[in-house]
GULOPA-370488 format. One record per residue: y, x, z of N, C-alpha, C in turn; residue number from 0; residue in one letter. Coordinates in nm, 4 decimals, m for minus. Layout:
GULOPA-370488
ATOM        nc2        nc1        nc3       cac2       cac1       cac3        cc2        cc1        cc3   num   residuo
ATOM          Y          X          Z          Y          X          Z          Y          X          Z   NUM         A
...
***
This chain:
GULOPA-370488
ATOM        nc2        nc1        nc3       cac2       cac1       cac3        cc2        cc1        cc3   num   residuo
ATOM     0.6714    m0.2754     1.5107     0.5774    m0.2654     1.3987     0.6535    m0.2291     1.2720     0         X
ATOM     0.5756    m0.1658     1.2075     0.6818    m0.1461     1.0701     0.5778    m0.1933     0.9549     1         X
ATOM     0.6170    m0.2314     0.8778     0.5866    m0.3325     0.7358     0.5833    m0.2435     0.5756     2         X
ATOM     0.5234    m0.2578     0.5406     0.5072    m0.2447     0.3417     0.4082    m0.3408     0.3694     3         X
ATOM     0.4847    m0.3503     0.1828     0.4175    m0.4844     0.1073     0.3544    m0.4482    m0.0236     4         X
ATOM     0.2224    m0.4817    m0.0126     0.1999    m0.4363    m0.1472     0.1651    m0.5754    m0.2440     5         X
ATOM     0.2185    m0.5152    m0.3595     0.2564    m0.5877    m0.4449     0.1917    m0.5358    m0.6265     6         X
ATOM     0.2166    m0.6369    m0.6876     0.1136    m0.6005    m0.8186     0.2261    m0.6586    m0.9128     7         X
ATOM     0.2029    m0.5416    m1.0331     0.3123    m0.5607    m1.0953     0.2432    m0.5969    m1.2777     8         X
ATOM     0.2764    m0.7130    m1.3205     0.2544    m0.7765    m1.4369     0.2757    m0.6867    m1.5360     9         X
ATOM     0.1280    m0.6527    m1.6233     0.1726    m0.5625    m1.7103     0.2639    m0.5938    m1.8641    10         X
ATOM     0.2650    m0.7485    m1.8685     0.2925    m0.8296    m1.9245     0.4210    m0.8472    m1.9289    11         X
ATOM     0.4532    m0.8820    m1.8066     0.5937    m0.9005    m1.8114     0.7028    m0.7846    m1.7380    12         X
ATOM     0.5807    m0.7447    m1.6708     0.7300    m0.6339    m1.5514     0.7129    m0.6934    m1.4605    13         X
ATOM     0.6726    m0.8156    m1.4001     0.7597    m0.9195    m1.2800     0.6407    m0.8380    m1.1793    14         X
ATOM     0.7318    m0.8379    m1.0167     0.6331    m0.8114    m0.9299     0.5888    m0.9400    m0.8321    15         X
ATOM     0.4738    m0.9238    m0.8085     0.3909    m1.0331    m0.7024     0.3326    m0.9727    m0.5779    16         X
ATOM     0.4250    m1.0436    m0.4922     0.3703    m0.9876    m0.3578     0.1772    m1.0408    m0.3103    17         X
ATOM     0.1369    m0.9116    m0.3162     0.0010    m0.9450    m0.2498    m0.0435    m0.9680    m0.1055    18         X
ATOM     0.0100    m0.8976    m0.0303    m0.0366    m0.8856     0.1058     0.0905    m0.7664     0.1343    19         X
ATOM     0.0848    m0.7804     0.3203     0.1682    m0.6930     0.4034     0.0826    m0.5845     0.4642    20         X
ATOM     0.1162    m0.4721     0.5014     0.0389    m0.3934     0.5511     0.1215    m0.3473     0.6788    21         X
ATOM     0.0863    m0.3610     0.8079     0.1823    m0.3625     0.8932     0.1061    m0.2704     1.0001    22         X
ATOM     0.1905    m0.1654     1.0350     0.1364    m0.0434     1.1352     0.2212    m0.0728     1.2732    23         X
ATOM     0.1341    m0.0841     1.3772     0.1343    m0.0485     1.4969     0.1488     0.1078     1.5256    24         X
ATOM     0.2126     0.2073     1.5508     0.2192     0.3101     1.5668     0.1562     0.3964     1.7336    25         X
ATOM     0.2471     0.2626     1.7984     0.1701     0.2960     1.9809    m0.0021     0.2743     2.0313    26         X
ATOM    m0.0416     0.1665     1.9238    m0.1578     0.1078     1.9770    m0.2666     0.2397     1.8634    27         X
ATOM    m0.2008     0.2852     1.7229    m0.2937     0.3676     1.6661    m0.3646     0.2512     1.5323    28         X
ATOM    m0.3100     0.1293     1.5169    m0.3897     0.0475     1.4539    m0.2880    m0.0025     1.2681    29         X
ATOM    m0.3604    m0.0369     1.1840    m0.2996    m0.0721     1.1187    m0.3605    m0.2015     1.0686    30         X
ATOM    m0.3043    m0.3107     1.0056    m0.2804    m0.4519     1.0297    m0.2952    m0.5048     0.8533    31         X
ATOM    m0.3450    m0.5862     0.7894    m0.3151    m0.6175     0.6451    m0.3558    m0.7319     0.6485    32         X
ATOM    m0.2445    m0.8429     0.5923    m0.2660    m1.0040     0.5669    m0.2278    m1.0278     0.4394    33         X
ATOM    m0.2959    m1.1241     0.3257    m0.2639    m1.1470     0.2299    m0.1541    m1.2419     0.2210    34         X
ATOM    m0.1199    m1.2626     0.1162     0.0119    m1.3763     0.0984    m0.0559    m1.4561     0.0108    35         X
ATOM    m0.0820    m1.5502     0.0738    m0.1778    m1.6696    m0.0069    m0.0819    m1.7196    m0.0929    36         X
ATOM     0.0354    m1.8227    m0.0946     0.1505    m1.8609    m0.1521     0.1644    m1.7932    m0.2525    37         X
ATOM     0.2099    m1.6517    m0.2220     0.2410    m1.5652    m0.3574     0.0843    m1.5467    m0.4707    38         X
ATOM    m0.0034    m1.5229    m0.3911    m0.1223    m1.5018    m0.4856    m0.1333    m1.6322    m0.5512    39         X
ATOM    m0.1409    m1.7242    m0.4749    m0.1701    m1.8244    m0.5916    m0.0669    m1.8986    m0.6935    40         X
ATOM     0.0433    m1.8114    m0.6759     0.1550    m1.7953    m0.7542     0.1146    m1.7375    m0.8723    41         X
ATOM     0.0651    m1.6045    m0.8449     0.0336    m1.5377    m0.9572    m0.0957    m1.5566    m1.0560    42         X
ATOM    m0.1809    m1.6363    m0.9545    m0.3567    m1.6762    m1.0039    m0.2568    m1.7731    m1.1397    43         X
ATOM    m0.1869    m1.9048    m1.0779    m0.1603    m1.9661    m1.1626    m0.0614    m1.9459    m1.3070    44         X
ATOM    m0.0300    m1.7988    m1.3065     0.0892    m1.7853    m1.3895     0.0139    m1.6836    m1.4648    45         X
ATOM    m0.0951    m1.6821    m1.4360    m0.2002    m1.5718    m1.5476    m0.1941    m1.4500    m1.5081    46         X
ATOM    m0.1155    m1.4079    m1.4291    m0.0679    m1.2491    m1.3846    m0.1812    m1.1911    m1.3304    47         X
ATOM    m0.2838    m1.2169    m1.2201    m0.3389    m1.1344    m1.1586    m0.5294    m1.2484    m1.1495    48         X
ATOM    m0.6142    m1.1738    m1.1604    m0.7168    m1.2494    m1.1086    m0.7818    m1.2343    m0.9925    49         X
ATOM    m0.8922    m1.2523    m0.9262    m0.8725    m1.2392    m0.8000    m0.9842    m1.1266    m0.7625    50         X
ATOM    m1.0714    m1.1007    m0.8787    m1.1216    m0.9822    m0.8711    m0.9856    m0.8422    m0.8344    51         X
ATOM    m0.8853    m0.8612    m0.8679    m0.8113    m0.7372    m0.8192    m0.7462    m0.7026    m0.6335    52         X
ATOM    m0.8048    m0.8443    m0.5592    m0.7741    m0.8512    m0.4533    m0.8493    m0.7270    m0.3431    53         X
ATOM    m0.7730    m0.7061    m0.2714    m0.8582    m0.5816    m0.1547    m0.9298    m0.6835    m0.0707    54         X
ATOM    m0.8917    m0.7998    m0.0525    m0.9755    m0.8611     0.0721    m0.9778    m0.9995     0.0254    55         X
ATOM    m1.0895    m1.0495     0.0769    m1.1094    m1.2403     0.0279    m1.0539    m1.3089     0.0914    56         X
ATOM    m1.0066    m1.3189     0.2497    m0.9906    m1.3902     0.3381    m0.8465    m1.3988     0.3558    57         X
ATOM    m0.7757    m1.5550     0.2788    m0.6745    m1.5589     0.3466    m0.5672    m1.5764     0.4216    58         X
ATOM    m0.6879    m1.6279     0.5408    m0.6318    m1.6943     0.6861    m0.6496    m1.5419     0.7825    59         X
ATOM    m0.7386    m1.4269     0.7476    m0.7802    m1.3353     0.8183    m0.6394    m1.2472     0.8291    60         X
ATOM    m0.6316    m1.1809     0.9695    m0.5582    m1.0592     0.9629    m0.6371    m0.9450     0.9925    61         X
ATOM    m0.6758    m0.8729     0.8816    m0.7753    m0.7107     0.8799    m0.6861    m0.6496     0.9897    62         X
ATOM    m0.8117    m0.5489     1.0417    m0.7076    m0.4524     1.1586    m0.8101    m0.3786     1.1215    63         X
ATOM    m0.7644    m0.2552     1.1744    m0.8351    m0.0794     1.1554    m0.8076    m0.0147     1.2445    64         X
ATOM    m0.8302     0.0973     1.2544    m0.7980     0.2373     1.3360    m0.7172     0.3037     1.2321    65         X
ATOM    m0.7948     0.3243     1.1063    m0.7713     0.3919     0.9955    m0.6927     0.3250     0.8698    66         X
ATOM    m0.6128     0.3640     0.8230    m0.5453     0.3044     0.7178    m0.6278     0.2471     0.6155    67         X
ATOM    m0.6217     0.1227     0.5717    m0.7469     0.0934     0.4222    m0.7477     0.1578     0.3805    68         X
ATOM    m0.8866     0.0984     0.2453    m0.9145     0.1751     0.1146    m0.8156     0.1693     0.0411    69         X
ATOM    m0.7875     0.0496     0.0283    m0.6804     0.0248    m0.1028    m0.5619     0.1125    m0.0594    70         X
ATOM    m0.4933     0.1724     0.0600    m0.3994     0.2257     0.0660    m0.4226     0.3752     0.0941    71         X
ATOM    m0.5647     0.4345     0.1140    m0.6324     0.5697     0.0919    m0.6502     0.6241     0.0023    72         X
ATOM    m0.6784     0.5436    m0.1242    m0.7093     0.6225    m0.2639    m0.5270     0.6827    m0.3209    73         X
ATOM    m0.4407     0.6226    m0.2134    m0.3254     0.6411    m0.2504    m0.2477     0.7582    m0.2402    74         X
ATOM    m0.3134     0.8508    m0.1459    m0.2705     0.9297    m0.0223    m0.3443     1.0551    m0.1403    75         X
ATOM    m0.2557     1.1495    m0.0897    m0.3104     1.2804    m0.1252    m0.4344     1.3578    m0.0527    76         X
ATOM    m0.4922     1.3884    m0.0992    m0.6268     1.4824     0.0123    m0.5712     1.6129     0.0820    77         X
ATOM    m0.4736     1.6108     0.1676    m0.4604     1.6809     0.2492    m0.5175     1.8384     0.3127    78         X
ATOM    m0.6269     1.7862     0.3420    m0.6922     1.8485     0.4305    m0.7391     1.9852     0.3138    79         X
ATOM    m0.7025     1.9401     0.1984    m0.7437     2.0702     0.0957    m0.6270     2.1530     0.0152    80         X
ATOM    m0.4924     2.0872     0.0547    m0.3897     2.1595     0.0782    m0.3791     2.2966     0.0733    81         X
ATOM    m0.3168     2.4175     0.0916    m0.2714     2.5350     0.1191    m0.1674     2.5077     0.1919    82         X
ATOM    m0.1469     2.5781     0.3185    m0.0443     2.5295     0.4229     0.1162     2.5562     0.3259    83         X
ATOM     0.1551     2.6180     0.2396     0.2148     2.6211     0.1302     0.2337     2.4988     0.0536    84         X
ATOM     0.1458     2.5038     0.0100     0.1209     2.3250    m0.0784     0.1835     2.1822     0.0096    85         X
ATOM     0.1496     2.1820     0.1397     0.1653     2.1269     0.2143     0.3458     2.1319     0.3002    86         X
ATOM     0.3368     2.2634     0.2880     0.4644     2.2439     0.3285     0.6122     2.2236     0.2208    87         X
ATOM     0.5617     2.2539     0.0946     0.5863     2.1890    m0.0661     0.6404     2.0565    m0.0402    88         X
ATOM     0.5382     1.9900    m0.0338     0.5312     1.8478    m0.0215     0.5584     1.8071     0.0760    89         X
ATOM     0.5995     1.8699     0.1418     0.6774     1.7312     0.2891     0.8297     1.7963     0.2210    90         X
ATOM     0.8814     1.9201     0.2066     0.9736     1.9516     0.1808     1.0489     1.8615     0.0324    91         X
ATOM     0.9150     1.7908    m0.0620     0.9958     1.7538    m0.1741     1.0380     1.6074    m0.1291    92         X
ATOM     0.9224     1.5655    m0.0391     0.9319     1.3791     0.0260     1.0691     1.3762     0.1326    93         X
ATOM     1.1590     1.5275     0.1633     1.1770     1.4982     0.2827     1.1165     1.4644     0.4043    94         X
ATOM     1.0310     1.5166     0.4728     0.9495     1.4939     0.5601     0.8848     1.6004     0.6779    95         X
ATOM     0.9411     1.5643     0.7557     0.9067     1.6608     0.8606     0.7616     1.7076     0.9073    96         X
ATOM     0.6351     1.6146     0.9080     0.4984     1.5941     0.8824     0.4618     1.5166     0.8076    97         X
ATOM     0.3165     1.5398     0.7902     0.2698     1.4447     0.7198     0.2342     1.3535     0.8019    98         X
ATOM     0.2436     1.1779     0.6853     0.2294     1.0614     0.8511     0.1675     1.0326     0.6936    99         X
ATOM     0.0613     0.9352     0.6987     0.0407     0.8529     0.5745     0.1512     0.7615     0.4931   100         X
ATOM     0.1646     0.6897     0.6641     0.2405     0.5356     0.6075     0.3508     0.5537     0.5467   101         X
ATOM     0.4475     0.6406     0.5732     0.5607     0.7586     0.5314     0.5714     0.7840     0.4199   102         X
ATOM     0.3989     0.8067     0.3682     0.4380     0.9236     0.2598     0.3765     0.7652     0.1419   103         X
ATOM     0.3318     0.6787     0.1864     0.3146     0.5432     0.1127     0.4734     0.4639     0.0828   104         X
ATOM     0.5179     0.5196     0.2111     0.7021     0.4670     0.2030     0.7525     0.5420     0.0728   105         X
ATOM     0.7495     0.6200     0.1033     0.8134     0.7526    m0.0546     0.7961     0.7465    m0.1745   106         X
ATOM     0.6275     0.7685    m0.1636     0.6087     0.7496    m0.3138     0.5714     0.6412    m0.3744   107         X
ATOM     0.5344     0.5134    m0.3373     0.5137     0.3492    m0.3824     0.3682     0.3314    m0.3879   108         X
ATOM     0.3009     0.4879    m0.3496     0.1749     0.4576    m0.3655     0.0819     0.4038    m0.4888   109         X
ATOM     0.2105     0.4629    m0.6230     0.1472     0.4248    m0.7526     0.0504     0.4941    m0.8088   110         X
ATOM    m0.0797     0.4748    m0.9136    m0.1318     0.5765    m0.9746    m0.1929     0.4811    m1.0950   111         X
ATOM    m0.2056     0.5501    m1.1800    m0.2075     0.5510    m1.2978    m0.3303     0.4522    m1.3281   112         X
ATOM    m0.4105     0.4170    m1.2550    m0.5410     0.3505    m1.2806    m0.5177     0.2202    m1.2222   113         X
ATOM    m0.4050     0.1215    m1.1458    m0.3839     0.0287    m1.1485    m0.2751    m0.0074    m1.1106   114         X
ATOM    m0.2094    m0.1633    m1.1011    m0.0958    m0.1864    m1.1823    m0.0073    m0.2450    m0.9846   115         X
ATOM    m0.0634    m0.1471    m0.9346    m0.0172    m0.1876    m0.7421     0.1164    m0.1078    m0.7298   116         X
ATOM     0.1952    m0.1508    m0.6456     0.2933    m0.0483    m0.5875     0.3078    m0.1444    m0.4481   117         X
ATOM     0.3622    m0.0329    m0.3802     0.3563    m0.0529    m0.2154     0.5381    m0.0327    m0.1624   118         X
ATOM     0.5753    m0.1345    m0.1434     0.7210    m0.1276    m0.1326     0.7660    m0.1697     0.0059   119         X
ATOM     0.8746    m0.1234     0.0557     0.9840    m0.2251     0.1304     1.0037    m0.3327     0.1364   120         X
ATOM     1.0834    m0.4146     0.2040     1.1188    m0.5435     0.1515     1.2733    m0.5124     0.1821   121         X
ATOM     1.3483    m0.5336     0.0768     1.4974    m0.4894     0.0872     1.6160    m0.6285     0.1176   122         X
***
């Protein structure tokens, strides 16, 4: 299985708070997301995050999919409207031989400008 963590970063201070893991099965086709209760209510209590910014309520649940979430879709480039040019641009600037999602969530942190998430490693 391979792992990112996404995490929310205090606009306040800088500090990051792990939210949840997002963990891909590659053989089975499935992808996997559990929150980090501990850390969230780390951050509920330290003023950092409220819980309206959470992707999911449940956090004894482990989400499973076929398809990668929302929260980690709005992240992803739209592809499919590419120019095979454009496309081959962009695997060439990520280093990347195809396009894989989880890959290209590895690369770029999966940041954008409309909220305060990044999607990391654990180093």
């Amino acid at each position: 299985m391979e792992y990112l963590y996404l995490k929310w970063i205090d606009y306040k201070t800088g500090k990051k708070y792990l939210i949840g893991a997002l963990f891909r099965d590659k053989e089975k086709g499935k992808y996997y997301f559990k929150l980090s209760r501990a850390h969230i209510e780390k951050a509920l209590e330290e003023g950092a995050i409220n819980e309206t910014i959470l992707p999911f309520s449940d956090y004894d649940r482990i989400y499973e999919s076929d398809e990668i979430f929302a929260i980690f879709k709005i992240r992803l480039p739209k592809i499919e409207k590419y120019s095979e040019e454009e496309l081959d641009e962009l695997l060439k600037d990520l280093q990347m031989e195809e396009y894989d999602e989880f890959e290209y969530l590895r690369k770029t942190k999966g940041v954008l400008i409309t909220d305060k998430f990044i999607i990391e490693e654990e180093k």
